[in-house]
C-alpha positions in Angstrom: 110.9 83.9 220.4 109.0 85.5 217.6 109.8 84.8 213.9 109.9 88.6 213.5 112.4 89.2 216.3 114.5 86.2 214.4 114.7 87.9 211.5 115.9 91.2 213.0 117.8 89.6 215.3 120.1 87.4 212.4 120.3 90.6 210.3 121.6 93.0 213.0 124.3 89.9 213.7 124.9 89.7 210.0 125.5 93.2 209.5 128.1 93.1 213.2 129.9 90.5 211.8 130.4 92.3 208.7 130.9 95.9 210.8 133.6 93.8 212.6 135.3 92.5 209.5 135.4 96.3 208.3 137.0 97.0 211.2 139.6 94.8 211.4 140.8 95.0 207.7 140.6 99.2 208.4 137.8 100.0 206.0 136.5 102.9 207.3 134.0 103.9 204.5 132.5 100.5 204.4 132.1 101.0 208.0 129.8 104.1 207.8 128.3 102.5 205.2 127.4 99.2 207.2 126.4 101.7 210.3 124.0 104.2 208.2 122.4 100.8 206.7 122.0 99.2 210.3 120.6 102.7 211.4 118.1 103.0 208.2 116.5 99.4 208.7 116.1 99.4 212.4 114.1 103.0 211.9 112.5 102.4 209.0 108.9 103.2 209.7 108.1 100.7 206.5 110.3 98.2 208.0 108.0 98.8 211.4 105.1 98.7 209.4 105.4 95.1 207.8 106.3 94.0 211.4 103.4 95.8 213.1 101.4 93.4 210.0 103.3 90.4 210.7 102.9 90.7 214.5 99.0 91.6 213.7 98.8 87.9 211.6 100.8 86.0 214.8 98.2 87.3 217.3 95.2 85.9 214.4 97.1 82.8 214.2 97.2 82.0 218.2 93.8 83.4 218.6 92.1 80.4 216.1 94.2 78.1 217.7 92.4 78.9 221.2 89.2 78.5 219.3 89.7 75.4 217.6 90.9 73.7 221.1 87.8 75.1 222.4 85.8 73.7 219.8 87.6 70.8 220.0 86.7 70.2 223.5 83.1 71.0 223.0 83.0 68.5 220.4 84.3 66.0 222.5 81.8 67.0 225.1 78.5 66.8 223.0 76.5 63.6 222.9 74.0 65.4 220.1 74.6 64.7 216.4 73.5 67.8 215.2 75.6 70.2 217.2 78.4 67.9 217.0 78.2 68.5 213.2 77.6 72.1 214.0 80.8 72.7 215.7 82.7 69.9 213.2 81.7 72.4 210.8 83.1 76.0 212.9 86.1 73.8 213.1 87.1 73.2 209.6 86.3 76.6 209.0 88.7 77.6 211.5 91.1 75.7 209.7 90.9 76.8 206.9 90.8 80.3 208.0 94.2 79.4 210.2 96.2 77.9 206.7 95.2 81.3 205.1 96.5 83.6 208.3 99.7 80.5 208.0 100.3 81.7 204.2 99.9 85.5 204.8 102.4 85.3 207.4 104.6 82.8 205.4 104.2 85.5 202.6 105.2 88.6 204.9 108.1 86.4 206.6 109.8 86.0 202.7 109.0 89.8 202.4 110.6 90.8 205.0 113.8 88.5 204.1 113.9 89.5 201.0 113.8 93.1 202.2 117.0 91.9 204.7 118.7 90.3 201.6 118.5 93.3 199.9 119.8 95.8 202.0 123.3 93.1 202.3 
């Protein structure tokens, strides 16, 4: 399942079990409050907009890894030194390009927590 889908997932649940516990001690304000905040974060068009970026960094992430198992099997594959140290060099690039996408989405993931934690 997607980290993103987590995240909305656990919040909705969070904010249920809380609805539920409004419910059953007969709060009815904090009920509409709990049900206009459930409403306002599952349509929030910023809220979609940080997980159309997060989604955007996912699909970056998988579509390096396809390329350094690619490279990785061409470098296996190559008998020549010089384009084996031509592709050992795409490939650390593509490293190092995958732990940047790893800490953007790392960086949007404890946004978007943070976002959930503050709308508790």
């Amino acid at each position: 399942m997607n980290p993103i889908h987590n995240i909305v997932t656990e919040r909705n649940d969070d904010y249920l079990d809380l609805l539920n516990y409004a419910i059953q001690i007969g709060d009815e304000e904090w009920q509409q409050e709990i049900l206009l905040n459930l409403k306002r974060l599952n349509h929030s068009e910023e809220w979609q907009r940080e997980w159309a970026v997060t989604e955007q960094l996912w699909r970056q992430f998988d579509r390096i890894n396809q390329q350094l198992l690619s490279l990785y099997d061409s470098i296996r594959e190559t008998t020549d030194d010089s384009s084996k140290q031509r592709l050992l060099e795409q490939w650390w690039q593509l490293k190092l390009e995958r732990i940047s996408v790893s800490r953007q989405i790392q960086a949007e993931s404890l946004s978007l927590n943070s976002d959930c934690e503050s709308c508790r």
